[in-house]
N, C-alpha and C positions, 0 to 999 in steps of 0.2 A: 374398216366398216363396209359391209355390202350395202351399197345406193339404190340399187336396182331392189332387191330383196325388202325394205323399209317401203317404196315408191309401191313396190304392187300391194304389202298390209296396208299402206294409207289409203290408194286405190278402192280396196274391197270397204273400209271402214266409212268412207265418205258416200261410194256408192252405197250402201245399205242406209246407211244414213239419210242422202238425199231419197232413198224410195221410202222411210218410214217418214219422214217429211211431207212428202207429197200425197201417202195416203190422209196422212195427219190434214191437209190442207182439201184436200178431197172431200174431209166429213166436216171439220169446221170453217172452212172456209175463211181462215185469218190471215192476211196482208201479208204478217211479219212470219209467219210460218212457210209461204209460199215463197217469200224471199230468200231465206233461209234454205231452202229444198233449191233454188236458181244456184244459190251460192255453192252448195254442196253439189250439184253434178257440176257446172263447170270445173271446179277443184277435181273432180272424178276425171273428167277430160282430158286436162291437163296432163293429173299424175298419169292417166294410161299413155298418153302421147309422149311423156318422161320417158315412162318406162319403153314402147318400142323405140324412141331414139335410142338410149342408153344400151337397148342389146342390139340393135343395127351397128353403133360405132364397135359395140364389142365383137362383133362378130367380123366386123372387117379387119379388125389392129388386132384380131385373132388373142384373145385375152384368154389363155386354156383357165384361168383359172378356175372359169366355171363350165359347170358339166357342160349343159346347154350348150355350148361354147365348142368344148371338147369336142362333144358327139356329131357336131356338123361345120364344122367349120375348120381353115388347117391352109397351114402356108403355102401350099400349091394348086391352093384354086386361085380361079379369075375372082374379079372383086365383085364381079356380080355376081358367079355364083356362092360366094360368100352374104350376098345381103341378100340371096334370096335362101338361105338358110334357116333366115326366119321364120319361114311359112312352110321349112322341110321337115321339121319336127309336133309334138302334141302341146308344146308348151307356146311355141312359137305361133303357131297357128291359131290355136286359141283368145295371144293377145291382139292379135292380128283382127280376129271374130268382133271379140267386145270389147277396143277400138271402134271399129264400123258402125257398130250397134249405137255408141254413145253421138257419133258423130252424126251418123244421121239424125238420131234424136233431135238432136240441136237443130239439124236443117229443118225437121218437119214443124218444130216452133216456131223460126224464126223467118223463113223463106217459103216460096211458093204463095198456091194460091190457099191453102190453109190459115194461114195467117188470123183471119179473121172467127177461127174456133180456139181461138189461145183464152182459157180464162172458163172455157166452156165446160162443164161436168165430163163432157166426151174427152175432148184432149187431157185435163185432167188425169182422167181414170187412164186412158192409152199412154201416157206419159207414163204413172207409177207403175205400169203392168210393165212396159218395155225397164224402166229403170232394175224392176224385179230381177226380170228374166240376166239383164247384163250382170247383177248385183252374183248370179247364180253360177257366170261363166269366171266373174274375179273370186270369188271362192274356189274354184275349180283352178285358179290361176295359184291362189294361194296354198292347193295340197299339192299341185305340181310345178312349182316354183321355176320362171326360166330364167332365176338369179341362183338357183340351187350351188349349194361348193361342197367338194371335198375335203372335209379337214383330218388333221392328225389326232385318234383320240392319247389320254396320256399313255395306254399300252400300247401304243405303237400301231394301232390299227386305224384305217382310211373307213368313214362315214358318211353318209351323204347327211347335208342339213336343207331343210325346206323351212326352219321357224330360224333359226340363229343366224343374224344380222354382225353379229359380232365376233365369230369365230375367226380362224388363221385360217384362209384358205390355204389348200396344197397345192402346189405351180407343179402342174405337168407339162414334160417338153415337147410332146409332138399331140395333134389334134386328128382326129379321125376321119374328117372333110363327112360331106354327106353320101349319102346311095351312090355307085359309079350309076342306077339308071336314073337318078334325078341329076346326073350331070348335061344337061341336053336345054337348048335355048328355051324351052317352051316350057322348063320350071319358074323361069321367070317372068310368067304373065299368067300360066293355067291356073296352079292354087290362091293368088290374090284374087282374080277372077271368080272364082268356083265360091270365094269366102264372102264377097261383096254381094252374093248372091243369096247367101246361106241369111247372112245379115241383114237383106232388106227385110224378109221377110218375116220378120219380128213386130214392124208395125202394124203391118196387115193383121195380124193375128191378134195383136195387144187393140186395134181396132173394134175387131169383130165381137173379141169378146165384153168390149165394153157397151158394144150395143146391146150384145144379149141380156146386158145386166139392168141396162137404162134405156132401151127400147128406142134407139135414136138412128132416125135411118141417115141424118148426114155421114156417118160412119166409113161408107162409099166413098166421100171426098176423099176425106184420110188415107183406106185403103188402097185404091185405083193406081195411083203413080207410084207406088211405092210396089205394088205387086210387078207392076207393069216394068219395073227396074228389076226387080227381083227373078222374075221370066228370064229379060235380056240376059242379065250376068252368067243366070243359069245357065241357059242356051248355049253362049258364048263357054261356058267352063266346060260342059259337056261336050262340045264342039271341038274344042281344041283337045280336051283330053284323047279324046278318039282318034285327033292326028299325030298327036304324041304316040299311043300305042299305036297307029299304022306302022310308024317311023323305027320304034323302037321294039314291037313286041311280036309284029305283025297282028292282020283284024283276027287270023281262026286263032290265034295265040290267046287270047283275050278277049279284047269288045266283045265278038260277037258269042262268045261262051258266057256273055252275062256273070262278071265279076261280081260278087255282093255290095262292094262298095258303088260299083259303077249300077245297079240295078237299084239299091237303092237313092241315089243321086237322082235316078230318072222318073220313080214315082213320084215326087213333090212336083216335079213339072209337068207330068198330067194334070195333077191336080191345079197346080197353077193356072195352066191351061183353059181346065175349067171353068175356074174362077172370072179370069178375063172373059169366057163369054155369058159368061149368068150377069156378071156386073152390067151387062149392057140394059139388061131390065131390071137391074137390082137399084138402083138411081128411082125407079119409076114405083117403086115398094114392092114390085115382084119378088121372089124368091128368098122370103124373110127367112126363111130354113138354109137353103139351099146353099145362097152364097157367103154365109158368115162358115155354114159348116167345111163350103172348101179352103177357106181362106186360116181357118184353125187347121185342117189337118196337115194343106200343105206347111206350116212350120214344123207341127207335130212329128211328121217325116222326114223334114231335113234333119231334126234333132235325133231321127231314129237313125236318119245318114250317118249321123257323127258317130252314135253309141257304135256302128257297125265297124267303124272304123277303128275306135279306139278299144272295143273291147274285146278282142284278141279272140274272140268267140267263132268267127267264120277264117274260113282259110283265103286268105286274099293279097293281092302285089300291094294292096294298099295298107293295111294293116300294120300296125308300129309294133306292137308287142300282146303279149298275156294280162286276161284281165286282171282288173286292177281297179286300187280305190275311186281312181277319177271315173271308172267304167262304172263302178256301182252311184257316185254320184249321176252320173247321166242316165242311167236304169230308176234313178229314184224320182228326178227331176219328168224324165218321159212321162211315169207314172201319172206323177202327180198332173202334168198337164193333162194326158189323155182322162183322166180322172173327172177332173176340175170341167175341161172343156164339155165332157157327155155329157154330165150332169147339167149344163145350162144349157146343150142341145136339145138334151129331153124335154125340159120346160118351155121353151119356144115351139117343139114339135105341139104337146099338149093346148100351146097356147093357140097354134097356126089350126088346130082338128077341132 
């Protein structure tokens, strides 16, 4: 029986679960509903924290029998770069993402100086919005499974499964280890890095748009540290990647020929950028347009980061493969946010003229 494969369907079912929950408790505001939406992300936590244990020991006791497995990992790497395997592929990386997501969640409830908006229409609504958006990266976890196996069909022919929990998998005897250029010290700290960055800034933006919906300038408290996080990570991923490829590609080799993945990495932190200095009057009711709309675009851009990477569409050293179903989920997902988010921009511009 696949463990792993069961642990991400529970994952995805609990998260959806807890965000129809917390909308549900958003509009009636009942005790036992909102308990229920508590109970249901923590279970969401958990099982994602199941599930990156369960392929972290797989990938170091080198288990081929699953792809994920296969494709990055193999008995003659170092045991770090075997657990840093996890963040070398799209499935990996992914759970990596919405992990962060939920986990901060939890901190912006339950820690900091926030604290005292738990309960409030605002955290509420930023709650269900961030539970959303994670609910959208474990579905995405779900059509790219990084419990996926190979099994034998009855003619003899090798299958990949993403839904069956219960097949034979096929034991391959040697593993493919990852990229010879992700073999290099600085895979194990750059894309952790670069993700914890992608990931803060989920709140910011599940923020912003709960202001535009409920007109509530605390909003700024919520977002501030958590953009403010979100910059740093960036900064630092950006940073380091740049002395990675000194190291390894040279700068005219790359950096400075503006890779697509690497150009679009660096538009969200202009914008970020931005944001940190509009927030400084944004607190004071200044720039009721201004600074919700950088704090929505810069996600909306990290998200256009990831499509770039995963969707095989630009030629780039970052890029995994040809587009693909997870590609058209994150083309749909882009969509819908940039969609969603103009339309409440319009209406604040309308409301601000």
């Amino acid at each position: 029986m696949n463990v792993g494969m069961i642990v991400i369907w529970l994952a995805l079912i609990s998260g959806f679960a807890a965000t129809v929950y917390s909308f549900l408790y958003y509009f009636g505001r009942n005790d036992s509903i909102r308990s229920t939406s508590n109970k249901l992300e923590f279970l969401c936590v958990a099982l994602t924290t199941l599930a990156m244990a369960l392929l972290m020991y797989y990938l170091i006791d080198i288990h081929l029998s699953y792809n994920y497995v296969y494709q990055h990992s193999s008995a003659d790497l170092a045991w770090y770069y075997r657990l840093s395997a996890l963040w070398g592929g799209q499935e990996g990386s992914l759970l990596l993402w919405v992990w962060s997501i939920l986990v901060m969640l939890l901190l912006l409830q339950y820690t900091g100086h926030t604290k005292h908006l738990v309960n409030t229409k605002l955290m509420d609504l930023t709650r269900s919005i961030s539970l959303l958006i994670a609910s959208v990266f474990l579905m995405m976890l779900v059509i790219r499974n990084p419990f996926s196996v190979y099994y034998t069909t009855p003619l003899g022919m090798l299958e990949l499964t993403n839904w069956d929990p219960f097949v034979t998998a096929y034991q391959i005897p040697f593993g493919q280890g990852i990229n010879p250029l992700l073999r290099n010290p600085w895979m194990i700290i750059h894309p952790p890095v670069l993700f914890l960055g992608y990931a803060a800034f989920t709140i910011p933006f599940a923020a912003a748009i709960s202001n535009l919906i409920l007109n509530d300038g605390r909003w700024t408290k919520i977002a501030a540290d958590w953009m403010r996080i979100a910059w740093l990570f960036l900064t630092l991923g950006i940073g380091l990647g740049g002395i990675w490829a000194y190291e390894v590609l040279g700068w005219g080799a790359w950096y400075w020929t503006w890779d697509p993945v690497e150009t679009s990495s660096f538009i969200p932190w202009v914008t970020a950028t931005a944001y940190l200095h509009a927030q400084i009057r944004a607190k004071y009711g200044e720039f009721r347009f201004l600074a919700p709309m950088l704090a929505i675009f810069s996600f909306i851009l990290v998200i256009f980061a990831t499509f770039v990477t995963r969707s095989g569409m630009w030629v780039s050293v970052h890029s995994w493969q040809d587009f693909t179903t997870e590609g058209m989920v994150i083309a749909v997902f882009l969509i819908a946010l940039l969609g969603s988010s103009t339309v409440l921009l319009i209406r604040r511009y309308l409301e601000e003229d």
